[in-house]
Every structure is written in C-alpha cells, then in structure tokens.
C-alpha positions in Angstrom: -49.7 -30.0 10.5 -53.2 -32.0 10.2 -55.9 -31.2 8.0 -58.5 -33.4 9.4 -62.0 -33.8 8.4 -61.9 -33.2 4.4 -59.4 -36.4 4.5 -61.1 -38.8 6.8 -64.1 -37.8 4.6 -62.5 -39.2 1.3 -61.2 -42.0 3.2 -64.4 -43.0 4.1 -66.2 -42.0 0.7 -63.3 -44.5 -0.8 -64.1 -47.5 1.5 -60.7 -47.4 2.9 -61.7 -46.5 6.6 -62.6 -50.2 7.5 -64.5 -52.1 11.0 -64.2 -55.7 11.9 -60.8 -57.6 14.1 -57.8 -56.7 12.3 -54.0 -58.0 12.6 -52.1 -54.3 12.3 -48.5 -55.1 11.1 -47.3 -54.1 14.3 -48.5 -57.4 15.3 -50.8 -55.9 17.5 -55.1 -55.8 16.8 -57.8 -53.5 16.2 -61.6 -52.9 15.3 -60.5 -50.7 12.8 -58.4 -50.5 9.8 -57.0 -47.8 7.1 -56.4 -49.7 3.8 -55.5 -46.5 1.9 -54.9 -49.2 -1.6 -58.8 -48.7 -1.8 -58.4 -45.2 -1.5 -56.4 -46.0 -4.9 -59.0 -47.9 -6.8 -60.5 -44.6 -7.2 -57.9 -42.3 -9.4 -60.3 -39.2 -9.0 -60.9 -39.5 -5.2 -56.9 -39.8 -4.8 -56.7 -36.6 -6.9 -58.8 -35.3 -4.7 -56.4 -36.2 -1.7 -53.5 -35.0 -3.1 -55.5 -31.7 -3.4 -55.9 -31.2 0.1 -52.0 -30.5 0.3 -51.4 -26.9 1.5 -50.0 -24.1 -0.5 -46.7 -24.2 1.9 -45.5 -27.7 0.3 -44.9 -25.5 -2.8 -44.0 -22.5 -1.4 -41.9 -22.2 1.3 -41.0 -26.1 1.1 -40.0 -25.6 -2.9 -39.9 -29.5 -3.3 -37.7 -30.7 -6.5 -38.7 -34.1 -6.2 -40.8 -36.8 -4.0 -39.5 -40.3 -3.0 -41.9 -42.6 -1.4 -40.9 -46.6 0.3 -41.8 -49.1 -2.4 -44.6 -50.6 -2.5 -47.2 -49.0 -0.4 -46.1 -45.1 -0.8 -45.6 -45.2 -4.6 -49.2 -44.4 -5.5 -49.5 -41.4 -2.8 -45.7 -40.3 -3.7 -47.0 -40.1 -7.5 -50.2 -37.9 -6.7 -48.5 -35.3 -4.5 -45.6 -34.8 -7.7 -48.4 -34.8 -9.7 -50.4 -32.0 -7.7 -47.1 -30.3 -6.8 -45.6 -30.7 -10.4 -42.5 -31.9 -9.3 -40.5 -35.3 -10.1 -41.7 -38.7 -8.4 -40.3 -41.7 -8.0 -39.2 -44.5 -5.5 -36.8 -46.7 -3.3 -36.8 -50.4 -2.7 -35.0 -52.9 -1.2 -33.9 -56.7 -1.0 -35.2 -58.2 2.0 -33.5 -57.2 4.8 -31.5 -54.6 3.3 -31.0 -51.1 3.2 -33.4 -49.4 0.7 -32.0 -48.2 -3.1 -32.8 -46.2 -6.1 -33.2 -48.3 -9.3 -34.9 -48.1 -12.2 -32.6 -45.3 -13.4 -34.0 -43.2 -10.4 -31.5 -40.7 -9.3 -31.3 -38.0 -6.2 -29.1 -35.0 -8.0 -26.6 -33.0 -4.9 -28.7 -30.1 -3.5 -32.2 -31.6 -4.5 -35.0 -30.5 -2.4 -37.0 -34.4 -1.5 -40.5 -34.6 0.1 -40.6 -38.2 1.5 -44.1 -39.7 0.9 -45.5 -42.8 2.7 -49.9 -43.2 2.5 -50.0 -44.5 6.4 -47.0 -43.8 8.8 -47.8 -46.0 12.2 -44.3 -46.0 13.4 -42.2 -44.2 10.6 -39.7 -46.9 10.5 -40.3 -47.5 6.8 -39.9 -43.4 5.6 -37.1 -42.7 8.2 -34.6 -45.2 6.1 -34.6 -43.1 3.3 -33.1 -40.2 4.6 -29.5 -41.8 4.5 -30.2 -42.6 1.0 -31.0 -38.9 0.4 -27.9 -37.7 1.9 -25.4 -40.0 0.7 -27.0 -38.3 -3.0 -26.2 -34.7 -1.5 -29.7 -33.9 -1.3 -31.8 -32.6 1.7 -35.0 -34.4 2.8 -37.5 -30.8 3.7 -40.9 -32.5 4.9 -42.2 -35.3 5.3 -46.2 -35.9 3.7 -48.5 -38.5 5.0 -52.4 -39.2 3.7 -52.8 -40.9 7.5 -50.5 -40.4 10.5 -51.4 -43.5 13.5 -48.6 -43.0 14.9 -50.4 -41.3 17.9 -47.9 -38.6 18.3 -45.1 -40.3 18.3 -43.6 -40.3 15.1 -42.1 -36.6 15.7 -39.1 -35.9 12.5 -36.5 -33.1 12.4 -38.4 -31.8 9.0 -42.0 -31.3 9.0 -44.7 -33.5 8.9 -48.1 -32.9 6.9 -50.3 -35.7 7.7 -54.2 -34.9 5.8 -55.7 -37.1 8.5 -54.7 -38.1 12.2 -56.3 -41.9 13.4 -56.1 -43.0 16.4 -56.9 -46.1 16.4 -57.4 -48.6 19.9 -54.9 -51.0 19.8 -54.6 -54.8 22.0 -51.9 -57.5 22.1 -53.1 -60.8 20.9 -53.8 -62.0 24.5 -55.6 -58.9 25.9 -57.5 -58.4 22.9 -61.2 -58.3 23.5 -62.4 -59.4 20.0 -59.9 -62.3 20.3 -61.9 -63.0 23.1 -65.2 -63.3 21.9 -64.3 -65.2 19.0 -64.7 -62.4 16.0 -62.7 -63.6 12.8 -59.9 -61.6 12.1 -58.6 -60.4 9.6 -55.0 -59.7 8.5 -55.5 -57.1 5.5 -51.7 -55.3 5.3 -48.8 -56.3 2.7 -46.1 -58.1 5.0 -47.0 -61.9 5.5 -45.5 -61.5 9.2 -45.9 -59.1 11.7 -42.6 -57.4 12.3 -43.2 -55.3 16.0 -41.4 -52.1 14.9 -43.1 -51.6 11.5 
C-alpha cells in the first residue's frame, strides 16, 4: 500500500528530498538522496507524516506495540505509536550481531508488533527483527515505511505501508556518469562503509 503524493510533499517541504552525487549505503551512487533525519528536525512536519497512516493500521492491524532498527527507525517508530497510541520502542545491536531489546524493552507472548524503519532500500535491516519478535511469542502484522526504494523488491509475508515510493537511478562507482564528470560526491548516510546488501 503507497500513499504517494501528500508524503513526497512533506518530504520535500522538510528539505529531506535532496540533488547532487551521492554514495547510497548500498555502495552504489545517485543524483538524488532521501535523508528522512531532516524530515526530523521539524517535529510538526513529522506529525504530520505519521498522520498520513491509514485507518487500517488501527483497525484491522490492531497493533499493541511498534519496534523500529536502532538508530535510524527510532524517530519514525515513535511518531506512528504516537499517532496510533500504542507502545514504541526499539532494538539494537553490537556490531556484527544479531539485534536485542535493552533498555528494559520487552515483546510480551501474543503482542501484536508493527515494525517501523523511515527508508527501506533493501529491508535487510527490518527483516532481522522478526526472529527477535518471535522468540518473545509475539507476531510481527505489518510492516510501516515513510519511503520504500526498494523498487519492488522488498515484498514481506505481512504488509507493507510505505507513505511514499522513490525510485531513484542508481550507478556502480565505475559506470557512474557524475563520477565521470567530476561532480563532488557526497556520502550523507549513517554507516562509515558501504556494506552491498544494506
């Protein structure tokens, strides 16, 4: 499920739809960027996001709680609780390792878990909590994105809501055009290396 233009409109209002020669985490580049952190900067234009969820997360998904991947999910995971009015909070992991509840975070058996995660590209990063949720007894029922670029082929079991689909062109370093005329680029995401299945 996609609702489109009202979210690519907030992303842009927010700054966080970006142009220029950028390093994706994937490794690979791009003339365009979704930093959704911007979209953050701005509490009442996240709100706003969150808003655009549709009555079906509620009603026929009756979420308990939402757990997002630490770091980059925990600010969208805590806007859809809030506009749901459900629990929210979060997994992380050492490097390398599988990802864990901490901060006195628990999953209780038959729990109801929406997992959250601001850009999916690949999925990689939301699909390792669903072991976590069923090793608590809980069942993962949806799956909530602010911007799918996965292009299709992130495709879960449980649904997926993303509020905006991007599609962005994509090069490997050595075919990439803007490589080849010498733009600057610019490597804006969290991960100091690019890991290719991101």
């Amino acid at each position: 499920m996609s609702i489109g233009t009202g979210a690519r409109n907030l992303l842009i209002e927010a700054g966080a739809l970006k142009k220029g020669h950028f390093q994706l985490s994937s490794g690979l580049h791009s003339d365009q960027y979704c930093q959704c952190a911007t979209l953050f900067e701005q509490p009442a234009v996240a709100a706003r996001m969150a808003s655009l969820l549709p009555e079906s997360v509620t009603l026929e998904m009756a979420v308990d709680v939402v757990l997002t991947p630490a770091i980059g999910g925990i600010l969208w995971g805590y806007e859809v609780a809030r506009a749901i009015r459900v629990r929210s909070i979060f997994a992380e992991r050492d490097p390398g390792g599988p990802f864990k509840l901490r901060r006195g975070f628990v999953l209780y058996p038959g729990e109801k878990v929406l997992l959250a995660e601001d850009v999916i590209t690949t999925g990689k990063s939301v699909l390792e909590l669903v072991p976590l949720v069923e090793a608590a007894g809980a069942k993962v029922v949806g799956f909530v994105t602010i911007a799918d670029r996965s292009q299709g082929k992130f495709q879960p079991t449980e649904p997926l809501i993303a509020l905006a689909r991007l599609d962005f062109a994509t090069h490997l370093p050595g075919d990439c055009p803007l490589c080849a005329a010498k733009v600057p680029l610019d490597k804006p995401g969290s991960r100091t290396e690019a890991r290719p299945n991101a």
